[in-house]
C-alpha positions as CSV (number, residue, x, y, z in Angstrom):
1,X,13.5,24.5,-17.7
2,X,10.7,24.1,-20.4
3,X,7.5,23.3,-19.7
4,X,6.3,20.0,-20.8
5,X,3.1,19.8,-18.9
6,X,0.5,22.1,-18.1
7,X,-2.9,21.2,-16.6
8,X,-5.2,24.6,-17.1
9,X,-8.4,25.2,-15.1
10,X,-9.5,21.2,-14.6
11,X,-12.8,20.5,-12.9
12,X,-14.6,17.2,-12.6
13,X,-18.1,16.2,-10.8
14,X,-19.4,13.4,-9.7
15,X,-22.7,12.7,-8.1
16,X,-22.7,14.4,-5.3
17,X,-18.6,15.4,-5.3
18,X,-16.6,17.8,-6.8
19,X,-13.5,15.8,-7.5
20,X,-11.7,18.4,-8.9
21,X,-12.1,22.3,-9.1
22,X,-10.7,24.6,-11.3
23,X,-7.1,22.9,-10.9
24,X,-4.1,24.8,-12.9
25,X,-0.5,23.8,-12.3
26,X,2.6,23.3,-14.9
27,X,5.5,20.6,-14.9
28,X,8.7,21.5,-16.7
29,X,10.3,18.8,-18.7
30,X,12.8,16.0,-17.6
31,X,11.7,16.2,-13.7
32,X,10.8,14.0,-10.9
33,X,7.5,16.0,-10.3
34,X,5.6,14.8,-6.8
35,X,1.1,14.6,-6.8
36,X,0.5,14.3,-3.4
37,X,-3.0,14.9,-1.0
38,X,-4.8,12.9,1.2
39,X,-7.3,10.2,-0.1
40,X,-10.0,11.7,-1.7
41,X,-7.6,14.9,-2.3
42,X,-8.3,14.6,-6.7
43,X,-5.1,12.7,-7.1
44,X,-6.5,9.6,-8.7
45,X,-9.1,11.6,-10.6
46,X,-6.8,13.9,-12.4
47,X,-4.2,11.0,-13.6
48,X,-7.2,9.6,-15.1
49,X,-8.1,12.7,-17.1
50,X,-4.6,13.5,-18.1
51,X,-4.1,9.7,-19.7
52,X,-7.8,10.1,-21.4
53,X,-9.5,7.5,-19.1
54,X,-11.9,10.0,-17.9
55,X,-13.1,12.9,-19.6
56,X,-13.3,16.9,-17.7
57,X,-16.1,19.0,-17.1
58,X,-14.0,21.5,-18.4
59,X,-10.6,23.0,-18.7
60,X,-7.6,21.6,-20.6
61,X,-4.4,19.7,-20.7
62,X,-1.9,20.7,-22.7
63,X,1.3,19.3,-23.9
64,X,4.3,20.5,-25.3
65,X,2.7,23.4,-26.3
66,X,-0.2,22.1,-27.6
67,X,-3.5,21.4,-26.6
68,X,-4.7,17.5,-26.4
69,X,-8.5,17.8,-27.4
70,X,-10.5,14.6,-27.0
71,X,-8.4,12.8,-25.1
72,X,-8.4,9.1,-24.9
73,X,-6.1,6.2,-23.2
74,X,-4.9,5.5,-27.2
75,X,-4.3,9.1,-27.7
76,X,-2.6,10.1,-24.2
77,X,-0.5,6.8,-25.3
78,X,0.6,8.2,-28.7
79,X,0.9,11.7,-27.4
80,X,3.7,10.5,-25.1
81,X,1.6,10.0,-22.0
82,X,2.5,6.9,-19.9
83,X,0.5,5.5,-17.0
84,X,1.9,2.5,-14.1
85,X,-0.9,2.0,-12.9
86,X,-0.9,0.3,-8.8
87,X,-2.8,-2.8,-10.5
88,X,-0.6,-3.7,-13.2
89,X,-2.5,-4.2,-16.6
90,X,-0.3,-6.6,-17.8
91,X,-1.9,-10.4,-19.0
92,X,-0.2,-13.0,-16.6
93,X,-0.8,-15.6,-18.9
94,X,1.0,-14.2,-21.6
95,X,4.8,-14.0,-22.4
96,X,6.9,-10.5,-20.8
97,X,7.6,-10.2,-24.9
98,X,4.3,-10.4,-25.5
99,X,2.7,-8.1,-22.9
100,X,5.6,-5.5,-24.2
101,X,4.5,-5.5,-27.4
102,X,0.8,-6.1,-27.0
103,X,-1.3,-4.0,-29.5
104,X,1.8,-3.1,-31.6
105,X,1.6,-4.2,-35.6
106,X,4.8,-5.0,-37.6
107,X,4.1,-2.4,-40.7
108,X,4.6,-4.7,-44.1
109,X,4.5,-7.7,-42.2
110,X,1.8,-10.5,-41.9
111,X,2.7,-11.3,-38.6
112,X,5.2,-9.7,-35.6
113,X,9.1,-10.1,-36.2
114,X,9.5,-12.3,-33.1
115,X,13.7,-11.8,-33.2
116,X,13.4,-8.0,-33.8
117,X,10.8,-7.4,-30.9
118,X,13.4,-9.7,-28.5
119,X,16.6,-8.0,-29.4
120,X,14.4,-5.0,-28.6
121,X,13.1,-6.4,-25.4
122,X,16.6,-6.8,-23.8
123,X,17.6,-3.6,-25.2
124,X,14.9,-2.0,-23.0
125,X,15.7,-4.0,-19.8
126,X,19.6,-3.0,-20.4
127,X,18.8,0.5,-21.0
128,X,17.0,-0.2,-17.1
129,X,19.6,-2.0,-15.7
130,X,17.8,-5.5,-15.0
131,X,17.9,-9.1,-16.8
132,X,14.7,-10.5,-17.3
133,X,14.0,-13.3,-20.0
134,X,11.4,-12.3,-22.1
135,X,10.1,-16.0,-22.7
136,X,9.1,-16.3,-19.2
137,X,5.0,-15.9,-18.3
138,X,4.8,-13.0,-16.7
139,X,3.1,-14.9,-14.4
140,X,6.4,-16.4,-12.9
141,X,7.3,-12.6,-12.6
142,X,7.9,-11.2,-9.2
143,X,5.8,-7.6,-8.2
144,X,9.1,-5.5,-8.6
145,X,9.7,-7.3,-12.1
146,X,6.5,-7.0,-13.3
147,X,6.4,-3.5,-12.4
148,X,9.8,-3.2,-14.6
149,X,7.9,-4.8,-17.4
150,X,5.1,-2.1,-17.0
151,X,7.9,0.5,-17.1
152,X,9.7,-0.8,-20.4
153,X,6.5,-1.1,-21.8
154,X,6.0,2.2,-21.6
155,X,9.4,3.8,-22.3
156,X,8.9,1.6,-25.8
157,X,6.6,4.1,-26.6
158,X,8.8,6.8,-26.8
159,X,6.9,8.2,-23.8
160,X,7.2,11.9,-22.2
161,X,5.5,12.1,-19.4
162,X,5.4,8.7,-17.3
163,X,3.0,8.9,-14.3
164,X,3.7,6.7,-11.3
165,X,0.6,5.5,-8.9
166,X,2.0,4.2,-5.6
167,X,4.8,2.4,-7.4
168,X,6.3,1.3,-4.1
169,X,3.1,0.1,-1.9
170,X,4.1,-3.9,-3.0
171,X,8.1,-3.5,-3.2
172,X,10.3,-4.4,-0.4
173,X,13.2,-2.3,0.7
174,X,15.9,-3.5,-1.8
175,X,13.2,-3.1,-4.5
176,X,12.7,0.5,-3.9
177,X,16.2,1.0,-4.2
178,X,16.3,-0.5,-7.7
179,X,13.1,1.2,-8.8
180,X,14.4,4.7,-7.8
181,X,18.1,4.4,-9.7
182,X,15.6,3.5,-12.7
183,X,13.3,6.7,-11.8
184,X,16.5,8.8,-12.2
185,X,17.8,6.6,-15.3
186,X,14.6,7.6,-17.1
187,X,15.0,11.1,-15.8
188,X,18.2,11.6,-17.0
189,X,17.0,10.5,-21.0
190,X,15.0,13.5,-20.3
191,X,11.8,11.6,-19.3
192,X,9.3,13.5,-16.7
193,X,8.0,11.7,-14.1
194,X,5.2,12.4,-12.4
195,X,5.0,10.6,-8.9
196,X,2.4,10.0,-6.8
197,X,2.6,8.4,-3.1
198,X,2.0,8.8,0.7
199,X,5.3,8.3,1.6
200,X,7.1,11.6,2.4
201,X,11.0,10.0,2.7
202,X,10.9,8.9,-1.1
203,X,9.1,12.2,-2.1
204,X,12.0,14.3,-0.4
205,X,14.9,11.8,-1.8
206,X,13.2,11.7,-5.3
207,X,11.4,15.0,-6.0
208,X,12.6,18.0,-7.6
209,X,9.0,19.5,-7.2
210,X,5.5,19.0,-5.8
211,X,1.8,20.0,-6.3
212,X,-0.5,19.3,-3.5
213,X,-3.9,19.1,-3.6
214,X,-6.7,18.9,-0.7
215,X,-10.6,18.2,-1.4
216,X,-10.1,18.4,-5.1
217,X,-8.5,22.3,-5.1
218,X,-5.1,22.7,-5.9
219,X,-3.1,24.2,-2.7
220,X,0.5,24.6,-4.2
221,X,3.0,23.9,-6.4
222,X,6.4,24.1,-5.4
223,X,10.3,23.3,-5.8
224,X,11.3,20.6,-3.3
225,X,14.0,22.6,-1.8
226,X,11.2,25.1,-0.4
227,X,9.4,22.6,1.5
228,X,10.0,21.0,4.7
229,X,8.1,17.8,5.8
230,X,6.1,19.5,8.0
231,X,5.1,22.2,5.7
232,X,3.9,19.6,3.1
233,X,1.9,17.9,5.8
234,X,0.3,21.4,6.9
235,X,-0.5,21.8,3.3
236,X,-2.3,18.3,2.7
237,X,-4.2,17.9,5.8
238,X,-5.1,21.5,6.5
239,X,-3.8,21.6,9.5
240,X,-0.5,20.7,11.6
241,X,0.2,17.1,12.6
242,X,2.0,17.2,15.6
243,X,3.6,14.1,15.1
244,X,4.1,11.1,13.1
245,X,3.9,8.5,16.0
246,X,1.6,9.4,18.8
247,X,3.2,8.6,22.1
248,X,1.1,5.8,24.3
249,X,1.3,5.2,27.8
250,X,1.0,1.1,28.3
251,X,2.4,-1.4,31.2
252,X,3.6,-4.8,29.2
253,X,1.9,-7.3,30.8
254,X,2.4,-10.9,31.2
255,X,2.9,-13.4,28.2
256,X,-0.3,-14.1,25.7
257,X,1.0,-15.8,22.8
258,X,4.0,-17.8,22.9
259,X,5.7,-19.9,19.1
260,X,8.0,-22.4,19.8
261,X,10.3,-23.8,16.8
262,X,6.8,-23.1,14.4
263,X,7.6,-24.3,11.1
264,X,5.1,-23.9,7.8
265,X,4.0,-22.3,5.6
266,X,7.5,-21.6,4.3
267,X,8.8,-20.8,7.4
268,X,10.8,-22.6,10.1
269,X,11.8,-22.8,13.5
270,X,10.3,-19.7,14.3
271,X,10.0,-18.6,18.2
272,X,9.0,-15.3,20.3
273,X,6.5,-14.2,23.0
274,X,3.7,-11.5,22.6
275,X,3.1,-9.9,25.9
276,X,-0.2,-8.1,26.8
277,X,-0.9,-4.2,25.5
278,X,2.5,-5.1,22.9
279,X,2.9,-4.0,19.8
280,X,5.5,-6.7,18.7
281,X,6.8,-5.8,15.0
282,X,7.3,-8.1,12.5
283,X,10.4,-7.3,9.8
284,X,11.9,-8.7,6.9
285,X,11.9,-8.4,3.2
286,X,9.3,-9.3,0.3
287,X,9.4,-13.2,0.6
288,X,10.8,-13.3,4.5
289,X,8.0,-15.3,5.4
290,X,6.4,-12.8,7.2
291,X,2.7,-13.0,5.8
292,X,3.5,-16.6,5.7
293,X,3.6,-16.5,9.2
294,X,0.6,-14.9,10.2
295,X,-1.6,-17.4,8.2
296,X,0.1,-20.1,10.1
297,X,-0.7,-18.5,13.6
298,X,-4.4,-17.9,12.5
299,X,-5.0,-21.3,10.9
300,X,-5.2,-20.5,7.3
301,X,-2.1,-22.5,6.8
302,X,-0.7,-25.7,8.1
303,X,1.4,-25.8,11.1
304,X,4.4,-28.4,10.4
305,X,6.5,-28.5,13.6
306,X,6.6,-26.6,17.1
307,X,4.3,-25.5,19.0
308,X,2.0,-22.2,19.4
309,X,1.0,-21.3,23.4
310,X,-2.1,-19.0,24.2
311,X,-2.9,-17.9,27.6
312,X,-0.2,-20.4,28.4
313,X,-2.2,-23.5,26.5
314,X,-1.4,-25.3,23.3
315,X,-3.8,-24.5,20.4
316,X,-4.0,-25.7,17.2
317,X,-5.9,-23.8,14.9
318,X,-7.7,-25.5,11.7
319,X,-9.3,-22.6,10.1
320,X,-9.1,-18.6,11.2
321,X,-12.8,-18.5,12.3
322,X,-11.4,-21.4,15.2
323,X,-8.7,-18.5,15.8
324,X,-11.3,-15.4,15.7
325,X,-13.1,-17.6,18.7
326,X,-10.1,-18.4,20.4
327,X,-9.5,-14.5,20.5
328,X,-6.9,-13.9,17.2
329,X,-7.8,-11.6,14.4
330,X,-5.8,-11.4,11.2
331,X,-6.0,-7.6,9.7
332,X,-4.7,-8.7,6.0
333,X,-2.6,-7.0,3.7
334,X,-5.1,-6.8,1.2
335,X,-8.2,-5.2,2.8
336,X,-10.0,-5.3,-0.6
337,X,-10.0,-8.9,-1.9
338,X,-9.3,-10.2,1.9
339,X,-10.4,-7.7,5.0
340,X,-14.0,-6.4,3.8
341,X,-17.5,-7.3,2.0
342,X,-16.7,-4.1,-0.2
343,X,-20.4,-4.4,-1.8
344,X,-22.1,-5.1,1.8
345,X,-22.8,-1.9,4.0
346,X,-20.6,-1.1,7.0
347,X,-23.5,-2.2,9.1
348,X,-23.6,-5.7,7.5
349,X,-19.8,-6.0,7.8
350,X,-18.5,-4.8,11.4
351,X,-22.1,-7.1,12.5
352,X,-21.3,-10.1,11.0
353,X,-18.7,-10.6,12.9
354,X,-20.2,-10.3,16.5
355,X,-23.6,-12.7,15.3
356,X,-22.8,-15.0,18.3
357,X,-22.2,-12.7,20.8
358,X,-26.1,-11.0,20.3
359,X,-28.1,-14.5,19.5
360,X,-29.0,-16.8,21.9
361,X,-31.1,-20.0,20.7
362,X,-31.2,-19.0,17.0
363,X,-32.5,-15.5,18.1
364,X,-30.7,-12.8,17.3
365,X,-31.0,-9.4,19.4
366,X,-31.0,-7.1,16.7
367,X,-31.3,-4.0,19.1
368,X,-28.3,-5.0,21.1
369,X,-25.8,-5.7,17.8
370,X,-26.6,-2.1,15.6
371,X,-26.1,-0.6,19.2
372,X,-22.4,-2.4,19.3
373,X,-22.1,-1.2,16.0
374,X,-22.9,2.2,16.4
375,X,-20.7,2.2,19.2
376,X,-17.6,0.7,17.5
377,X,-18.2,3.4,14.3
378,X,-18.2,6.3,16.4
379,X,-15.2,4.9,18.7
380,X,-12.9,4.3,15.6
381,X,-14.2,7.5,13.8
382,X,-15.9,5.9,10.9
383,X,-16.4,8.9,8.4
384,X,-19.8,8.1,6.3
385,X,-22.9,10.0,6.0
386,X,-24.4,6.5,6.7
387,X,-24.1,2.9,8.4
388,X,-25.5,1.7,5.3
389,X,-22.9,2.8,3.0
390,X,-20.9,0.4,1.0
391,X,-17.5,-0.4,2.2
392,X,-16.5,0.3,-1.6
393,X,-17.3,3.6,-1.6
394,X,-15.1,4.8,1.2
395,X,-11.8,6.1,1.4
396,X,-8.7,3.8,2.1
397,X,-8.1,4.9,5.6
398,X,-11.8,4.1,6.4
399,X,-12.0,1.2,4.8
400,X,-9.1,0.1,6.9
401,X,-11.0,1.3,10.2
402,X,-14.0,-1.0,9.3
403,X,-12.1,-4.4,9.0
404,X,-10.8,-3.1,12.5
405,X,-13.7,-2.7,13.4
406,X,-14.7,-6.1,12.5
407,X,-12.1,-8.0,14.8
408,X,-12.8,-5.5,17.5
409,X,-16.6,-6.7,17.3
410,X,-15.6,-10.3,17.6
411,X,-13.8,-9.3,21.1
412,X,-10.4,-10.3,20.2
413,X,-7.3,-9.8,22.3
414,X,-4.7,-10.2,19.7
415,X,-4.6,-8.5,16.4
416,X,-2.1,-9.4,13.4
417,X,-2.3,-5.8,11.4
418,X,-0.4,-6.7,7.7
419,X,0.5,-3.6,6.1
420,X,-1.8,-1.4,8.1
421,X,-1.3,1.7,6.7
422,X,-0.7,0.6,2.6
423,X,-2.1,3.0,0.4
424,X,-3.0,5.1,3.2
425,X,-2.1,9.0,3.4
426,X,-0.4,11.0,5.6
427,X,-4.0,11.9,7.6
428,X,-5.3,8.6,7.9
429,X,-2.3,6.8,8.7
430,X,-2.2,9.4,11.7
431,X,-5.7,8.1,12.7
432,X,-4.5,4.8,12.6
433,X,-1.6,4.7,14.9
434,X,-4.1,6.5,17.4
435,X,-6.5,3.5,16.7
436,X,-3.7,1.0,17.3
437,X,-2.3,3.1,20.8
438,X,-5.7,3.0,21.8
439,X,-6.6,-1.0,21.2
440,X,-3.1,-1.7,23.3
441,X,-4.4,0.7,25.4
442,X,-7.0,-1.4,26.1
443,X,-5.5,-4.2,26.9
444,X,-5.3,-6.0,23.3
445,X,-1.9,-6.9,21.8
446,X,-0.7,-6.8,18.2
447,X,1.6,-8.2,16.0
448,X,2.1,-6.1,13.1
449,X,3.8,-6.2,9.9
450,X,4.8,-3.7,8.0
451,X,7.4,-2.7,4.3
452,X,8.0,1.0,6.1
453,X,11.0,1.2,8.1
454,X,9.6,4.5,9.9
455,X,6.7,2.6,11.0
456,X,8.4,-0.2,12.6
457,X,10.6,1.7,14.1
458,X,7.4,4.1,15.2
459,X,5.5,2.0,16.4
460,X,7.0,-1.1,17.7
461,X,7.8,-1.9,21.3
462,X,10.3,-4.9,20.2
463,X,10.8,-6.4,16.8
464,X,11.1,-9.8,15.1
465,X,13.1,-9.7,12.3
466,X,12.9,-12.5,9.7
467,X,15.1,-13.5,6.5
468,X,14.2,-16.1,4.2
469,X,11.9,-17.9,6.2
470,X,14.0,-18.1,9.3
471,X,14.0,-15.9,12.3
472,X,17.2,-13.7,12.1
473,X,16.9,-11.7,14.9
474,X,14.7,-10.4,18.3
475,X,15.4,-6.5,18.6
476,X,14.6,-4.4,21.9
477,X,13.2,-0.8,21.4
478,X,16.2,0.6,22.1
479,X,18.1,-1.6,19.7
480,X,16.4,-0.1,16.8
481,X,18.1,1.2,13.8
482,X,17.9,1.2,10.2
483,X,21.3,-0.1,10.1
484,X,20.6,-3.1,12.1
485,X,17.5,-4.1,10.9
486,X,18.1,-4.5,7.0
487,X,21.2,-6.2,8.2
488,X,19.3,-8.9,9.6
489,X,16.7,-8.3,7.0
490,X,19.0,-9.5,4.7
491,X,20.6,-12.2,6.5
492,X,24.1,-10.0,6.2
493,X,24.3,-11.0,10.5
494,X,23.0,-13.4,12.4
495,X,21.1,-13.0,15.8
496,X,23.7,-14.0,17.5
497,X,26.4,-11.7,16.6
């Protein structure tokens, strides 16, 4: 195959970290190409310099032959060079039509050729294979369509190279389906794609090669077909993961939290038991209700009908700080805008949550609480150079230990982890089954929810599986299977059958 693609001795500093150093690797044209590394590996850094948001110390990118000097996000856009970004940069209060032709100017026209750009529009969405009306606000769109819009936006453009950030971390498991048959659609019209996520199963069924890099060097680039899983693994982390779900030795204990017929929220007649040291999964897809359910547990949602049970007694929970005293933390999905103070120190953020336990009459023993502090950092393996680092500043996987860290400060014995490994590599995510085998360990139980099938199936003891708002089924570990559980996912068999 040609070359399309060939990034030539990049290096990029920032103060204090080498992002990138002296990185060289080529992509041939009209390939799935995979960019994958552990958080902090360069990924992020180099996508930015090849579509012209950031600029390189030195080296050079070169397409088709031909050196891109200068580069800017206009210029990487009229080179060819397409970016979906994880946070979509489309304008929710503007039409799909409009977003997919934002910026563009009708030549010899005094304004855009609303009928032309339309006919266009559902030309685009055909050539994808989806129907979308492009009157709607993209507002009303759902994540999956809005990341389809993104993608036509971009193909309008006549674009080359399309680079993919994480295009799966919000889609459910139908949607990832859709999204890869128009990966390959896009392939096939000779488009190369450049891919970039933590999850190995889509890498190995996508992927026709791979670069991986570690602490900003580049450690190899490779056809797919040379590569096992575990090699790729070896190659990120630097050394060999034994395995993907660390085995945990836990008795079940008695019953802890019990829902009977819970309605709200969305959801209804919901009802299961959470026994001590569990790790009770939670399944279902985009819009089950699963979120929806956790914020009813917690109190940041209205309870309509039924009844919640803990330690055997009726609570009814107004707000989630009533639920954090009662002993039930909420790890969200969004650990960014929902989990962490990201522009507050790790000291300010794993403390604030254990102010009663050090302050007696107003007083607050500030010896006692950075001691508890200390002690929870070093127990959950923190990495920072300090305690009064900015949450913002740390990698994904860290970021995740510290609001952990935070319900583990507030002494809670059930923890609702949503999504706890999104947008966390390979490494991490290792570090953070450990962390949750070691809070069960301890006696704490968790409810967790979770888009990745491995990881339920991982890490759960039994599983809940909703549909729609409505509980479709109670699986046993040894009940587990792919099979069964996007059956009842997508309400295609009842509990009962």
């Amino acid at each position: 195959m040609k070359e399309v693609l060939r990034i030539d001795q990049i290096t990029k500093t920032f103060p204090g970290v080498r992002a990138l150093d002296d990185v060289s690797f080529s992509i041939n044209g009209g390939e799935i190409h995979a960019l994958v590394g552990e958080n902090g590996a360069g990924k992020s850094t180099l996508i930015k310099i090849i579509s012209g948001a950031q600029k390189a110390d030195s080296g050079s990118i070169w397409l088709d032959g031909k050196e891109l000097r200068s580069i800017t996000p206009a210029s990487a856009k009229q080179s060819g060079i397409g970016v979906i970004y994880q946070e979509f940069s489309l304008v929710p209060s503007l039409t799909v039509l409009e977003n997919l032709f934002l910026g563009v100017v009708d030549r010899h026209r005094l304004g855009p050729d609303t009928k032309a750009r339309r006919k266009k529009a559902l030309e685009l969405f055909a050539q994808l294979g989806i129907e979308i009306n492009p009157d709607v606000m993209v507002s009303s769109l759902s994540v999956a369509q809005q990341q389809i819009v993104e993608i036509a936006r971009e193909t309008s453009r006549n674009t080359k190279v399309m680079i993919m950030d994480e295009p799966t971390a919000a889609l459910a498991f139908d949607e990832v389906n859709h999204l890869f048959k128009i990966i390959r659609t896009l392939k096939a019209r000779g488009v190369t794609i450049i891919y970039i996520s933590h999850r190995m199963d889509e890498i190995f069924e996508l992927a026709d090669s791979i670069t991986i890099l570690r602490d900003g060097h580049h450690v190899a680039t490779k056809p797919m077909s040379e590569l096992s899983r575990k090699d790729i693994i070896t190659l990120m982390v630097g050394r060999e993961l034994k395995e993907s779900f660390p085995e945990r030795n836990v008795v079940i204990g008695e019953p802890v939290l019990q829902l009977e017929d819970v309605s709200g929220n969305g959801d209804h007649n919901i009802s299961f038991t959470l026994h001590k040291g569990e790790i009770l999964g939670l399944a279902g897809l985009v819009g089950a209700g699963r979120t929806e359910l956790a914020k009813v547990i917690v109190g940041a949602a209205k309870r309509t009908g039924g009844t919640i049970l803990l330690g055997g007694k009726p609570v009814d929970f107004k707000t989630p700080g009533q639920a954090v005293d009662a002993g039930i933390a909420l790890i969200p999905e969004n650990r960014k805008t929902e989990g962490a103070f990201l522009d507050y120190t790790i000291n300010w953020n794993i403390g604030i949550m254990a102010l009663r336990r050090f302050s007696r009459h107003w007083i607050m023993d500030q010896s006692a609480l950075s001691e508890q502090v200390l002690k929870l950092s070093h127990r959950l393996q923190i990495k920072t150079p300090s305690m009064e680092q900015l949450v913002r500043n740390l990698s994904g996987g860290n970021q995740q230990k510290v609001v952990v860290a935070k319900a583990l400060a507030a002494e809670t014995q059930i923890m609702i982890f949503d999504e706890p490994t999104r947008g966390i590599d390979v490494g991490s995510k290792q570090e953070i089954y450990l962390l949750m085998n070691q809070i069960v360990e301890s006696g704490v139980s968790i409810i967790m929810i979770s888009s990745e099938m491995e990881e339920l199936i991982g890490m759960s003891d039994r599983m809940v599986v909703l549909h729609e708002g409505q509980q479709a089924g109670m699986l046993e570990k040894s009940e587990f299977t792919q099979q069964k559980i996007l059956e009842l996912a997508s309400g295609i068999r009842g509990n009962n059958e």
